[in-house]
PQR file of N, CA, C, O and H, with PARSE charges and radii, in Angstrom:
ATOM      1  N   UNK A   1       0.844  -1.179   0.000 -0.4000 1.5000
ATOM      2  CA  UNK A   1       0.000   0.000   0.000 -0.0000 2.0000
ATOM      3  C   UNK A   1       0.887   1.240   0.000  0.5500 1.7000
ATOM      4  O   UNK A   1       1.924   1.227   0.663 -0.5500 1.4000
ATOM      5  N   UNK A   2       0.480   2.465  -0.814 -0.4000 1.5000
ATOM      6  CA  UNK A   2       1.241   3.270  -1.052 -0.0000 2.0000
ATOM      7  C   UNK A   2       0.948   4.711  -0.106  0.5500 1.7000
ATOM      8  O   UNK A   2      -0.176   5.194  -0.236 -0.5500 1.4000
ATOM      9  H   UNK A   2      -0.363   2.475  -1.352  0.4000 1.0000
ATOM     10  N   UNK A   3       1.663   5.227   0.592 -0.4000 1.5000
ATOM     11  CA  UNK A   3       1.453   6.253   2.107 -0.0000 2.0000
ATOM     12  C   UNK A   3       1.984   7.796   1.269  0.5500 1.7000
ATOM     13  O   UNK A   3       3.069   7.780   0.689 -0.5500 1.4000
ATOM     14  H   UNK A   3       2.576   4.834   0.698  0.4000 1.0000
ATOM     15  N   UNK A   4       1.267   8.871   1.271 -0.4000 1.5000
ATOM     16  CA  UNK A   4       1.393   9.924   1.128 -0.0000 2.0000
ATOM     17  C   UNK A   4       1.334  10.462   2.145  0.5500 1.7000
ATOM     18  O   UNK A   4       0.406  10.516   2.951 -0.5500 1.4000
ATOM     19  H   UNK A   4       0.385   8.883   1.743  0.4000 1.0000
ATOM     20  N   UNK A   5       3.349  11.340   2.193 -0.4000 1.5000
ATOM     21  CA  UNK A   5       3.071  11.902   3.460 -0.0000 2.0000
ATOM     22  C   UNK A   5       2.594  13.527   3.233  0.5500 1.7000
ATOM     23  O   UNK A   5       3.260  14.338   2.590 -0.5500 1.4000
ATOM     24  H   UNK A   5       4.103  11.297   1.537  0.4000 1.0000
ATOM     25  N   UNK A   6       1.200  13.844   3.952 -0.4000 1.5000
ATOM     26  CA  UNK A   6       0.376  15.264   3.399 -0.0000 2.0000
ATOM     27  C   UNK A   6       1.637  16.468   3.546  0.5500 1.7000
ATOM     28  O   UNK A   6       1.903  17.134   2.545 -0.5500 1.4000
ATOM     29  H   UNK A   6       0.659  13.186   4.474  0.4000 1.0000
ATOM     30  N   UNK A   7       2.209  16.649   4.525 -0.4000 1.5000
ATOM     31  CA  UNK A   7       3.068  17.482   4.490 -0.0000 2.0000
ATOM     32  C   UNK A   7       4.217  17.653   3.191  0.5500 1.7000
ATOM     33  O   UNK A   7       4.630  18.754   2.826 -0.5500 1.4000
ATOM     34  H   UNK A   7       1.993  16.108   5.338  0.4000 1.0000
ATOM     35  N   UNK A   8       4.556  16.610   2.702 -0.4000 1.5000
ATOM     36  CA  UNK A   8       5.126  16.695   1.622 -0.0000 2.0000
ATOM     37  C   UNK A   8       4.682  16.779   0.466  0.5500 1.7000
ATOM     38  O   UNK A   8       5.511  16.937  -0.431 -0.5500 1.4000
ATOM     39  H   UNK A   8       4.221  15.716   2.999  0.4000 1.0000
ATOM     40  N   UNK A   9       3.573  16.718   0.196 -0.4000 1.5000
ATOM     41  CA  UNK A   9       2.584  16.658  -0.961 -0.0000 2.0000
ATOM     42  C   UNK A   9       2.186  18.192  -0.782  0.5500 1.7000
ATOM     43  O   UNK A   9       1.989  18.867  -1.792 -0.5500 1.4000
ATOM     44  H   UNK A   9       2.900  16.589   0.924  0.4000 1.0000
ATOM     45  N   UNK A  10       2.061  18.777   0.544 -0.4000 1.5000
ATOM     46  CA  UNK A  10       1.872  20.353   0.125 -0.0000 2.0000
ATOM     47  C   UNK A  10       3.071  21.428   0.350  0.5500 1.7000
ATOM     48  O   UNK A  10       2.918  22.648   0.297 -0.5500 1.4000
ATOM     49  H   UNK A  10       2.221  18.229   1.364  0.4000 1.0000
ATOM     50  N   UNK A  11       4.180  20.813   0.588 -0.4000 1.5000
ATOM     51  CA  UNK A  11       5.219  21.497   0.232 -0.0000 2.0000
ATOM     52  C   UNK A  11       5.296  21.483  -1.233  0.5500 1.7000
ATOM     53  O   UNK A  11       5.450  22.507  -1.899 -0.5500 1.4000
ATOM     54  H   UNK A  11       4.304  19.822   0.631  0.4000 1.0000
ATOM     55  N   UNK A  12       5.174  20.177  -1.774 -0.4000 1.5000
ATOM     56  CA  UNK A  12       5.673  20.383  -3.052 -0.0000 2.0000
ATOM     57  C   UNK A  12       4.278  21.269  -3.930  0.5500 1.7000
ATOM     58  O   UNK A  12       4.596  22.008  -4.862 -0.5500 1.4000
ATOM     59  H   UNK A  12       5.049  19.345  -1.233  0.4000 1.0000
ATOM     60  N   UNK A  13       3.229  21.167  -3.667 -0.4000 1.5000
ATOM     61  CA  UNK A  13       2.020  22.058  -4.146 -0.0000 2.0000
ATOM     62  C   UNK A  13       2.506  23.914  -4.166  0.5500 1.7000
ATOM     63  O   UNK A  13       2.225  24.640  -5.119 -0.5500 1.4000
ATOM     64  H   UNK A  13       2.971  20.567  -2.910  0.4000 1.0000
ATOM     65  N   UNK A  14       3.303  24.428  -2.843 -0.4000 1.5000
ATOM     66  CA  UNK A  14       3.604  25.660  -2.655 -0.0000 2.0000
ATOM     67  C   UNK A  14       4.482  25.731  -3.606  0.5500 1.7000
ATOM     68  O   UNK A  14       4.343  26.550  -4.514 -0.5500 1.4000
ATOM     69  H   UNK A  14       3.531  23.838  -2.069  0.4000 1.0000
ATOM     70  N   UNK A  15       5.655  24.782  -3.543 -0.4000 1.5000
ATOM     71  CA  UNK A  15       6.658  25.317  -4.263 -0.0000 2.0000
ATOM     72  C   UNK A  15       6.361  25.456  -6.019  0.5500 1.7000
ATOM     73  O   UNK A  15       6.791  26.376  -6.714 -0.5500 1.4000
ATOM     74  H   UNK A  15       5.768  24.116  -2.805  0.4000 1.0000
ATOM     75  N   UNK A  16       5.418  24.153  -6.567 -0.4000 1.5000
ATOM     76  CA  UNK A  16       4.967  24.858  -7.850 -0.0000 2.0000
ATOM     77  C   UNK A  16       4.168  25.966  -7.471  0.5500 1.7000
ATOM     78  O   UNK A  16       4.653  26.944  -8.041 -0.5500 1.4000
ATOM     79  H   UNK A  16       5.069  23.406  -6.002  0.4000 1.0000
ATOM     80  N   UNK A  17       3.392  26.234  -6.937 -0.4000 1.5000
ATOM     81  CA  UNK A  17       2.178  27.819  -7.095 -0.0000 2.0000
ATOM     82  C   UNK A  17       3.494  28.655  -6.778  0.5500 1.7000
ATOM     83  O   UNK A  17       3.250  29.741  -7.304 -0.5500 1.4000
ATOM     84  H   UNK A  17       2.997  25.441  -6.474  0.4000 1.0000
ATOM     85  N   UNK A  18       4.199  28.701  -6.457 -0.4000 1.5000
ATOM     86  CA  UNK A  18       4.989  29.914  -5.704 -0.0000 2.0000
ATOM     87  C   UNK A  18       6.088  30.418  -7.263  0.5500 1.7000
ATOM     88  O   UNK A  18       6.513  31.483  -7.711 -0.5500 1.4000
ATOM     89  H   UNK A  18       4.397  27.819  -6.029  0.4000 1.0000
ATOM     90  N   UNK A  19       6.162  29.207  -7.591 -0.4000 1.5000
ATOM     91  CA  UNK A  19       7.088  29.047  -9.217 -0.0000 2.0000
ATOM     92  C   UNK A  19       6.351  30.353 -10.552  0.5500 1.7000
ATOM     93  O   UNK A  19       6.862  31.165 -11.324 -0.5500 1.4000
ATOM     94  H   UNK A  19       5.816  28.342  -7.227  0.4000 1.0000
ATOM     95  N   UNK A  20       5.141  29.989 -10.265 -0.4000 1.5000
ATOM     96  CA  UNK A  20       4.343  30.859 -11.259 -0.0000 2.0000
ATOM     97  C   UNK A  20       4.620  32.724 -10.996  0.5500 1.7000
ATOM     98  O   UNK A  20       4.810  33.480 -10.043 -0.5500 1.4000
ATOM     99  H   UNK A  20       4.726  29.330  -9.638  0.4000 1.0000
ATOM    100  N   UNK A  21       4.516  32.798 -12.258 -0.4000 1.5000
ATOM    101  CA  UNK A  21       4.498  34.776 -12.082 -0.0000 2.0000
ATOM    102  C   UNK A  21       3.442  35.114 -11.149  0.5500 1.7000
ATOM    103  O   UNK A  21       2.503  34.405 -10.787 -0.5500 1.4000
ATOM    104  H   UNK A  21       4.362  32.184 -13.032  0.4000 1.0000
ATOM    105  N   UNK A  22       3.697  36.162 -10.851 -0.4000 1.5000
ATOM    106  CA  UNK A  22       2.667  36.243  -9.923 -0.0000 2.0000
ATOM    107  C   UNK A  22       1.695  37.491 -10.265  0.5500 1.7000
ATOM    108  O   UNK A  22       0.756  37.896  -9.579 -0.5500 1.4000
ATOM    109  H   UNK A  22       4.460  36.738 -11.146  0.4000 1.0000
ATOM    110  N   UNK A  23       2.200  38.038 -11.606 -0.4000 1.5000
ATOM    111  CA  UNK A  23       1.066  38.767 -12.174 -0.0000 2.0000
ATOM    112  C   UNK A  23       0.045  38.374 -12.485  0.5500 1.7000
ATOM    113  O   UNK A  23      -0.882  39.041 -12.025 -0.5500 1.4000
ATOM    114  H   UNK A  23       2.963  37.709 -12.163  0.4000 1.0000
ATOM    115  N   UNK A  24      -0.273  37.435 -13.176 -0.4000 1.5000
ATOM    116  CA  UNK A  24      -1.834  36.551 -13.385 -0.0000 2.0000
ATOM    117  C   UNK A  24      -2.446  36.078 -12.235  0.5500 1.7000
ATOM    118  O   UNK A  24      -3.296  35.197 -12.366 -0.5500 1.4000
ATOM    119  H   UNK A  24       0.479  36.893 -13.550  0.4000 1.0000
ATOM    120  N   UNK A  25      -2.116  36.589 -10.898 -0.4000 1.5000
ATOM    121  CA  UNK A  25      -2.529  35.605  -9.480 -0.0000 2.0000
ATOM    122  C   UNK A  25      -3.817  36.117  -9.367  0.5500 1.7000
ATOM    123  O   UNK A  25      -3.694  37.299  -9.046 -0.5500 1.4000
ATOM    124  H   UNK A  25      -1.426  37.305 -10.791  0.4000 1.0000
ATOM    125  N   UNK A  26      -5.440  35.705  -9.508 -0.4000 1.5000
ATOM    126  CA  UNK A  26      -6.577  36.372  -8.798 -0.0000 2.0000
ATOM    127  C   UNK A  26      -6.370  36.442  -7.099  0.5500 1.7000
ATOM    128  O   UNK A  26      -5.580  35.813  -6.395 -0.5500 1.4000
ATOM    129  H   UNK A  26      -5.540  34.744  -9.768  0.4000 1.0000
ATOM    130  N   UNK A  27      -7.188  37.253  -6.802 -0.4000 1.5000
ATOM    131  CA  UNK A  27      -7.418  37.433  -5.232 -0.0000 2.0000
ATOM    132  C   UNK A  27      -7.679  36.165  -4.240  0.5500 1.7000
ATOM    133  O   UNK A  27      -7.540  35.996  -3.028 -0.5500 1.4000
ATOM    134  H   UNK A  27      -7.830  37.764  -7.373  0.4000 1.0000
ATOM    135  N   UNK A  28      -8.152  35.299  -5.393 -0.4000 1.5000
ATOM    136  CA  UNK A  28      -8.404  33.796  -4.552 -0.0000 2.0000
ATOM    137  C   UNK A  28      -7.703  32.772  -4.550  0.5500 1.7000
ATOM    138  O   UNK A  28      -7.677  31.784  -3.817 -0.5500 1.4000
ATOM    139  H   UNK A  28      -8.265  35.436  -6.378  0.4000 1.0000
ATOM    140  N   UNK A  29      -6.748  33.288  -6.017 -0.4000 1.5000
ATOM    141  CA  UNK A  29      -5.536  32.448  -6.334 -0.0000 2.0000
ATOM    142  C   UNK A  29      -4.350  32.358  -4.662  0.5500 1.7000
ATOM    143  O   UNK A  29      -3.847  31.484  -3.956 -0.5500 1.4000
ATOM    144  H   UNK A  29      -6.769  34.091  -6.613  0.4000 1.0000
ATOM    145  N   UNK A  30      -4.413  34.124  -4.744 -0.4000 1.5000
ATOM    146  CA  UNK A  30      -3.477  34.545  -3.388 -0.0000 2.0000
ATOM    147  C   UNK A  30      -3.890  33.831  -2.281  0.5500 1.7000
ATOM    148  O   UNK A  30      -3.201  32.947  -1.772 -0.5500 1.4000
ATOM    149  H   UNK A  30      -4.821  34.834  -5.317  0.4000 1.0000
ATOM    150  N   UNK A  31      -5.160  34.221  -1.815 -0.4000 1.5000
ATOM    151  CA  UNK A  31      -5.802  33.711  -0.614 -0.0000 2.0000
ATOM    152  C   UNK A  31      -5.449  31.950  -0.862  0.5500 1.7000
ATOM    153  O   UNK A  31      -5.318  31.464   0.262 -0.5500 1.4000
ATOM    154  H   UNK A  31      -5.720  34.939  -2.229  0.4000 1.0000
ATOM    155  N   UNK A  32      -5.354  31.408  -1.406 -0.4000 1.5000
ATOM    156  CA  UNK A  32      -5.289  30.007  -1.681 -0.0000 2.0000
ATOM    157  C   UNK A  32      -4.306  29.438  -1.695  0.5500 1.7000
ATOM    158  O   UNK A  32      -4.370  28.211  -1.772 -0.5500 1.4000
ATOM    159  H   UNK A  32      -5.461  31.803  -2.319  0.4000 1.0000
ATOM    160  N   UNK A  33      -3.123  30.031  -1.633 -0.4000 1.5000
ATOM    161  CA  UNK A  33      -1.569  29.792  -1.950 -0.0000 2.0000
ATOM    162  C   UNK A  33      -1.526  30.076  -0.185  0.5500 1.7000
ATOM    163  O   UNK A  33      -1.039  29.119   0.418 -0.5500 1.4000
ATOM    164  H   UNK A  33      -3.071  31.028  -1.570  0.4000 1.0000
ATOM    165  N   UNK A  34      -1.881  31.022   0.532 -0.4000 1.5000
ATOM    166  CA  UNK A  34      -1.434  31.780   1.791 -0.0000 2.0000
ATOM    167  C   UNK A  34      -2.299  30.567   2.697  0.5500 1.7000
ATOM    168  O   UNK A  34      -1.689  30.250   3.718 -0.5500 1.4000
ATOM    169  H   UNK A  34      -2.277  31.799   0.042  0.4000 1.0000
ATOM    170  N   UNK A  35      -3.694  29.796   2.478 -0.4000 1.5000
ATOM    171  CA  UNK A  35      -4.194  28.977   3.121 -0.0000 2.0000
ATOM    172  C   UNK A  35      -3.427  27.531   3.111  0.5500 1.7000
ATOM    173  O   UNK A  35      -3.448  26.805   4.105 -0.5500 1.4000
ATOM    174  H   UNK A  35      -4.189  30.054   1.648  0.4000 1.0000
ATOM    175  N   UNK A  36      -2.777  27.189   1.952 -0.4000 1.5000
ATOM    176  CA  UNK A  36      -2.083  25.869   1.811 -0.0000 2.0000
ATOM    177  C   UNK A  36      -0.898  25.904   2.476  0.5500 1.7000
ATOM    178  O   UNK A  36      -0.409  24.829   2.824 -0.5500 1.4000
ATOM    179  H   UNK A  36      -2.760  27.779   1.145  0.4000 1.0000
ATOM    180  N   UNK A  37      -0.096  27.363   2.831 -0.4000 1.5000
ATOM    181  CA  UNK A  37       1.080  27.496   3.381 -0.0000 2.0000
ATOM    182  C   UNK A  37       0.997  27.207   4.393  0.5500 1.7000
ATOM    183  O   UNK A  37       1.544  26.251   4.942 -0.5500 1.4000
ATOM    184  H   UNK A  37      -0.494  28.236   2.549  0.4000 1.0000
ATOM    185  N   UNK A  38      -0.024  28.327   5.036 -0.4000 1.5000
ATOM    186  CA  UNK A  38      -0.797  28.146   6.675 -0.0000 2.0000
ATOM    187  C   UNK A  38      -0.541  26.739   7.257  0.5500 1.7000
ATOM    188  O   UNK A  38       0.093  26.470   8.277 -0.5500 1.4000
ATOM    189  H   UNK A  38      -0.469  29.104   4.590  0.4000 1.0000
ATOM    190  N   UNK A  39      -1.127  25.941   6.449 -0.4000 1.5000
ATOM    191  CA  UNK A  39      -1.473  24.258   6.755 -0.0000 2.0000
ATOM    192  C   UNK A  39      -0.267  23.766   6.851  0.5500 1.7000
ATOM    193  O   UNK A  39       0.236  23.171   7.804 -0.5500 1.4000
ATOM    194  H   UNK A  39      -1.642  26.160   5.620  0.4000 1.0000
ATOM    195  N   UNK A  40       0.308  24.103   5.556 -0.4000 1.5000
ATOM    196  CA  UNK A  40       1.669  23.248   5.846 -0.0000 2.0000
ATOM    197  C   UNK A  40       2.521  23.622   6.805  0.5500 1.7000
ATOM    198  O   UNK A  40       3.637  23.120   6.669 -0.5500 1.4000
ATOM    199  H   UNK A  40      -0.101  24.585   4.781  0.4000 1.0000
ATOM    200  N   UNK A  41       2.393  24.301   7.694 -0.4000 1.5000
ATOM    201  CA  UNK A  41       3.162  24.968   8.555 -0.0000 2.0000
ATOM    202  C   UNK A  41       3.080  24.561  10.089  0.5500 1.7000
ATOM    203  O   UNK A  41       3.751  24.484  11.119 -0.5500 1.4000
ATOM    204  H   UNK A  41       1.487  24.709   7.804  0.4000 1.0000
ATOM    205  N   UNK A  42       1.828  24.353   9.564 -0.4000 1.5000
ATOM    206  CA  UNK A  42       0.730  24.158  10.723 -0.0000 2.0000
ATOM    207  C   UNK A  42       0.973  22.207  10.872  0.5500 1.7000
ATOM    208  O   UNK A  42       0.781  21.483  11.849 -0.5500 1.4000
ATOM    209  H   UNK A  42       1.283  24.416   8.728  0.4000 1.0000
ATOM    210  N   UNK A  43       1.433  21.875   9.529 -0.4000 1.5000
ATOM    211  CA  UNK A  43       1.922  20.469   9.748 -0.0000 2.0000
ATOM    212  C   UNK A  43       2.424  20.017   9.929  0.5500 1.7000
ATOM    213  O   UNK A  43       2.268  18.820  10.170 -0.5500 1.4000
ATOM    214  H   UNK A  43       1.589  22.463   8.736  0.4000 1.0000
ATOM    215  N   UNK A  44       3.940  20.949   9.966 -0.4000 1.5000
ATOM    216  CA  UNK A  44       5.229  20.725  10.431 -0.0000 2.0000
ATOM    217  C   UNK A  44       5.398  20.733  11.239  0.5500 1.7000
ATOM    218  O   UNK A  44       6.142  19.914  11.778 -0.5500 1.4000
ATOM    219  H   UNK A  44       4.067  21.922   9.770  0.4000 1.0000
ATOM    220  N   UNK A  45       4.454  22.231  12.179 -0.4000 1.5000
ATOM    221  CA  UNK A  45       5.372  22.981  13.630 -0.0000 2.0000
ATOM    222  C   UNK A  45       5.268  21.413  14.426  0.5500 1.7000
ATOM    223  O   UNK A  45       6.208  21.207  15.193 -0.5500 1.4000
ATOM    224  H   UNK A  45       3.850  22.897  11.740  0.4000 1.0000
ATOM    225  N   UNK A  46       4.311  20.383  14.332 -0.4000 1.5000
ATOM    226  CA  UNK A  46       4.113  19.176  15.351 -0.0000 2.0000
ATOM    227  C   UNK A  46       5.235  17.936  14.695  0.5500 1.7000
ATOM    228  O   UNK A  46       5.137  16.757  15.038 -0.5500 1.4000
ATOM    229  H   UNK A  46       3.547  20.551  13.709  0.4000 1.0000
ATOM    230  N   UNK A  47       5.857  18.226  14.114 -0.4000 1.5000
ATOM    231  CA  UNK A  47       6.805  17.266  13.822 -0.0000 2.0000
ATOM    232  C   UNK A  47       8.200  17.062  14.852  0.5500 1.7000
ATOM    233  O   UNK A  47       7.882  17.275  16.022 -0.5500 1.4000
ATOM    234  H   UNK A  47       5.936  19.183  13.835  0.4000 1.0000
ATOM    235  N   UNK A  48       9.190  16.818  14.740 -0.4000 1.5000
ATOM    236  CA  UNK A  48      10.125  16.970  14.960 -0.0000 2.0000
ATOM    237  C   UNK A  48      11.263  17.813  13.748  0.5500 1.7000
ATOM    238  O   UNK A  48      12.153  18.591  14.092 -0.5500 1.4000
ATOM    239  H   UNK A  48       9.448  16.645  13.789  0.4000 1.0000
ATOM    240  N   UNK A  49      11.093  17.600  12.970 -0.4000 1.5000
ATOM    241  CA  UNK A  49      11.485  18.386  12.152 -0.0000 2.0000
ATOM    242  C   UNK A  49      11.375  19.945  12.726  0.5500 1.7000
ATOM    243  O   UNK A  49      12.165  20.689  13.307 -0.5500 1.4000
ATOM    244  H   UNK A  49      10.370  16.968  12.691  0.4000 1.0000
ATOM    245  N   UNK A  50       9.832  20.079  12.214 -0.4000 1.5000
ATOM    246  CA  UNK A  50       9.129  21.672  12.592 -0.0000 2.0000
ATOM    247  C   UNK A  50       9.880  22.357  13.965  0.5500 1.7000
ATOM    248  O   UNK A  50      10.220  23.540  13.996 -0.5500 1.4000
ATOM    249  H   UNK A  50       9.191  19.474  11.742  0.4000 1.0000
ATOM    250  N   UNK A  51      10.101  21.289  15.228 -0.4000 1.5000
ATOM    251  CA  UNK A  51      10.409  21.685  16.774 -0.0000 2.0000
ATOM    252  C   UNK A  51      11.872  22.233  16.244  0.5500 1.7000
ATOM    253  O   UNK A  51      12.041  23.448  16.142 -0.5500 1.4000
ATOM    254  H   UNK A  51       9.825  20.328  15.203  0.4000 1.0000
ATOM    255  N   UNK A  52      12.783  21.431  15.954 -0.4000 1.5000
ATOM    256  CA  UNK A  52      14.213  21.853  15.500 -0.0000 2.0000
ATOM    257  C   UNK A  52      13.906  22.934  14.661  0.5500 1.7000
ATOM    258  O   UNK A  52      13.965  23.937  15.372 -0.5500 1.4000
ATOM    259  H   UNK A  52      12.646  20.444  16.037  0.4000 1.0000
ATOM    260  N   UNK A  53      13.601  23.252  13.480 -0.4000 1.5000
ATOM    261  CA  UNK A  53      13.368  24.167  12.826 -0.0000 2.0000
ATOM    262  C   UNK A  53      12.935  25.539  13.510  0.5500 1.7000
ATOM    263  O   UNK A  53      13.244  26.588  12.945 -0.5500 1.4000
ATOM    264  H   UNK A  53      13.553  22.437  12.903  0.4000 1.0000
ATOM    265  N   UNK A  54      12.368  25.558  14.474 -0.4000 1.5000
ATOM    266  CA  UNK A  54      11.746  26.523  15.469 -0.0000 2.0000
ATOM    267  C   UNK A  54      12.949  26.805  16.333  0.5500 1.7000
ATOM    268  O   UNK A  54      13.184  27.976  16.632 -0.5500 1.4000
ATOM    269  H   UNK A  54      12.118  24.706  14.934  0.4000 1.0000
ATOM    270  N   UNK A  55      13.569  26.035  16.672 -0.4000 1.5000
ATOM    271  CA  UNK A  55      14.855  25.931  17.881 -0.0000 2.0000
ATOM    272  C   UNK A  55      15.686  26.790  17.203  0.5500 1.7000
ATOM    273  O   UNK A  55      16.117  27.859  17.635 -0.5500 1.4000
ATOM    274  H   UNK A  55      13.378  25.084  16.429  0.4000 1.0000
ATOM    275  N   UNK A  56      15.936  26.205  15.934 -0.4000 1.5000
ATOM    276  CA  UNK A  56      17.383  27.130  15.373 -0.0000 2.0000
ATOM    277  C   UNK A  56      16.666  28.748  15.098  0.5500 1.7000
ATOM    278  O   UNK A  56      17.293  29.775  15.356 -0.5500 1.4000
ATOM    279  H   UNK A  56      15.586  25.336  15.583  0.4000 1.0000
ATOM    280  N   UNK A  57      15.092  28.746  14.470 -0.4000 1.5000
ATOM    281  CA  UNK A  57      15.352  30.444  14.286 -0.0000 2.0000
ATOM    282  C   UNK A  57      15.302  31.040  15.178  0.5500 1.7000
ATOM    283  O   UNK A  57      16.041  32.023  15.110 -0.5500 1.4000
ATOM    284  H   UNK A  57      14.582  27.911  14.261  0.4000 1.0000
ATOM    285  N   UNK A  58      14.401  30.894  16.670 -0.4000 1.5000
ATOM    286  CA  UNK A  58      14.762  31.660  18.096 -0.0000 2.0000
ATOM    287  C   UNK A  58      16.056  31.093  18.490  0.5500 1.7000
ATOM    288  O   UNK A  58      16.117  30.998  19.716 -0.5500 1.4000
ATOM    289  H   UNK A  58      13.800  30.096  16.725  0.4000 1.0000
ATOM    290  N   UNK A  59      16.935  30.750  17.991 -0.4000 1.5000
ATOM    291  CA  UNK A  59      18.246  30.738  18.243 -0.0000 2.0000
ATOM    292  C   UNK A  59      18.778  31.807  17.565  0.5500 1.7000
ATOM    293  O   UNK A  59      19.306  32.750  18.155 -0.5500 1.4000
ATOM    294  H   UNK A  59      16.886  30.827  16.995  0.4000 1.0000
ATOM    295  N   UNK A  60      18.690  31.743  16.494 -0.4000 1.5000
ATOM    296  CA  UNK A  60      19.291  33.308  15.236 -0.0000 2.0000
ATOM    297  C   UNK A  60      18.555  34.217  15.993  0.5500 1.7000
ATOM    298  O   UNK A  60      19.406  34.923  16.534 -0.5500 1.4000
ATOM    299  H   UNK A  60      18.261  30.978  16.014  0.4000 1.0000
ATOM    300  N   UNK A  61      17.243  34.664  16.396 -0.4000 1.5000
ATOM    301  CA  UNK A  61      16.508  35.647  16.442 -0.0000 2.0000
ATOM    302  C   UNK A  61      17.075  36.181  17.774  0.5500 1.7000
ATOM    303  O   UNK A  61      17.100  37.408  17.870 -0.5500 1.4000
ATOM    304  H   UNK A  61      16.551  34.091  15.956  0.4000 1.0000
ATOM    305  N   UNK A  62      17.552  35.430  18.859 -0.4000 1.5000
ATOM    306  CA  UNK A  62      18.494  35.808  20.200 -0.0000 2.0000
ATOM    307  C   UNK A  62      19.970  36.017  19.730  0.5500 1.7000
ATOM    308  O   UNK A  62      20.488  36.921  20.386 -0.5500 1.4000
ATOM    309  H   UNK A  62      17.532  34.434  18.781  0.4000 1.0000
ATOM    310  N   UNK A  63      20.783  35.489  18.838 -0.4000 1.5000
ATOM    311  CA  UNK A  63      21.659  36.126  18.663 -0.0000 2.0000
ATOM    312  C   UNK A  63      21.761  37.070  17.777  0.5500 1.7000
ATOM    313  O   UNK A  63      22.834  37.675  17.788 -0.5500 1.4000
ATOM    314  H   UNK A  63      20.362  34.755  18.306  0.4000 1.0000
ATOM    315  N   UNK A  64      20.832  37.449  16.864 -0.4000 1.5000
ATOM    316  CA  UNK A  64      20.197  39.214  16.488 -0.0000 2.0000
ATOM    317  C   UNK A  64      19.915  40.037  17.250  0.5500 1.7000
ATOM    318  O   UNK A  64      20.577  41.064  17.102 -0.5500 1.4000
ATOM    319  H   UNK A  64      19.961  36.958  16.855  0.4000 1.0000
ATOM    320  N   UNK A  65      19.063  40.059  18.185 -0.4000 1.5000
ATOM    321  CA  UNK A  65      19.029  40.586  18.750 -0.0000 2.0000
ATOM    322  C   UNK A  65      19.948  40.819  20.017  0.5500 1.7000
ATOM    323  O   UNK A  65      19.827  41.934  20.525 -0.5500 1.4000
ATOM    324  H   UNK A  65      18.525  39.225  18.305  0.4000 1.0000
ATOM    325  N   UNK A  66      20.864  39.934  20.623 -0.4000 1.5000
ATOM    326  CA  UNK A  66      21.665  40.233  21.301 -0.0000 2.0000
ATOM    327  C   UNK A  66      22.997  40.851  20.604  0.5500 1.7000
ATOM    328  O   UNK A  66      23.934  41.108  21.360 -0.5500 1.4000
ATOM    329  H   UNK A  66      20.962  39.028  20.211  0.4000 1.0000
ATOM    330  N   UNK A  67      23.099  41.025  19.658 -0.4000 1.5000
ATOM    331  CA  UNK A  67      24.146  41.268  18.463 -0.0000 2.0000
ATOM    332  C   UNK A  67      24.007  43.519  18.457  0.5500 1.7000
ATOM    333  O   UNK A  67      24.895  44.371  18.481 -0.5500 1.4000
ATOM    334  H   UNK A  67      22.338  40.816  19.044  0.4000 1.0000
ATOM    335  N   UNK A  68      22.534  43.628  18.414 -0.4000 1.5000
ATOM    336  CA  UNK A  68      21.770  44.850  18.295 -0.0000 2.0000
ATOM    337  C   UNK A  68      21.723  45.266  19.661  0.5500 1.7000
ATOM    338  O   UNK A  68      20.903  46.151  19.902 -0.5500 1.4000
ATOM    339  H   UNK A  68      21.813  42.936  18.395  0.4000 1.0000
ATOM    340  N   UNK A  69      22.454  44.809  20.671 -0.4000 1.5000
ATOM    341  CA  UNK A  69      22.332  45.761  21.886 -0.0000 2.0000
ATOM    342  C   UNK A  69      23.277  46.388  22.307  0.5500 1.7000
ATOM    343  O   UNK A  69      23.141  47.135  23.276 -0.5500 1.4000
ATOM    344  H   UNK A  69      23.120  44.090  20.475  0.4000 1.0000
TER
END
């Protein structure tokens, strides 16, 4: 039996819509690209992946800002 993992199936969905010009985009096109991101984001942050991924940018974002004081 063949397993689609959803998170990867809508990464790869963003990265074609995101590929396209973005002059021809309707208003629902946008809204629709910004809702699939949402999700996928939203699918990661519970991964382990997503947790590390989170770790390292409030890691950059404390040494920016401690960098700026």
């Amino acid at each position: 039996m063949l397993t689609i993992n959803l998170a990867l199936l809508l990464a790869v969905i963003v990265f074609l819509r995101l590929r396209r010009r973005t002059e021809a985009r309707s208003r629902r096109d946008e809204q629709l690209s910004v809702v699939i991101a949402i999700t996928l984001g939203l699918l990661l942050a519970s991964t382990d992946l997503g947790q590390g991924i989170l770790d390292v940018l409030s890691q950059l974002a404390e040494g920016v800002s401690r960098a700026g004081q």
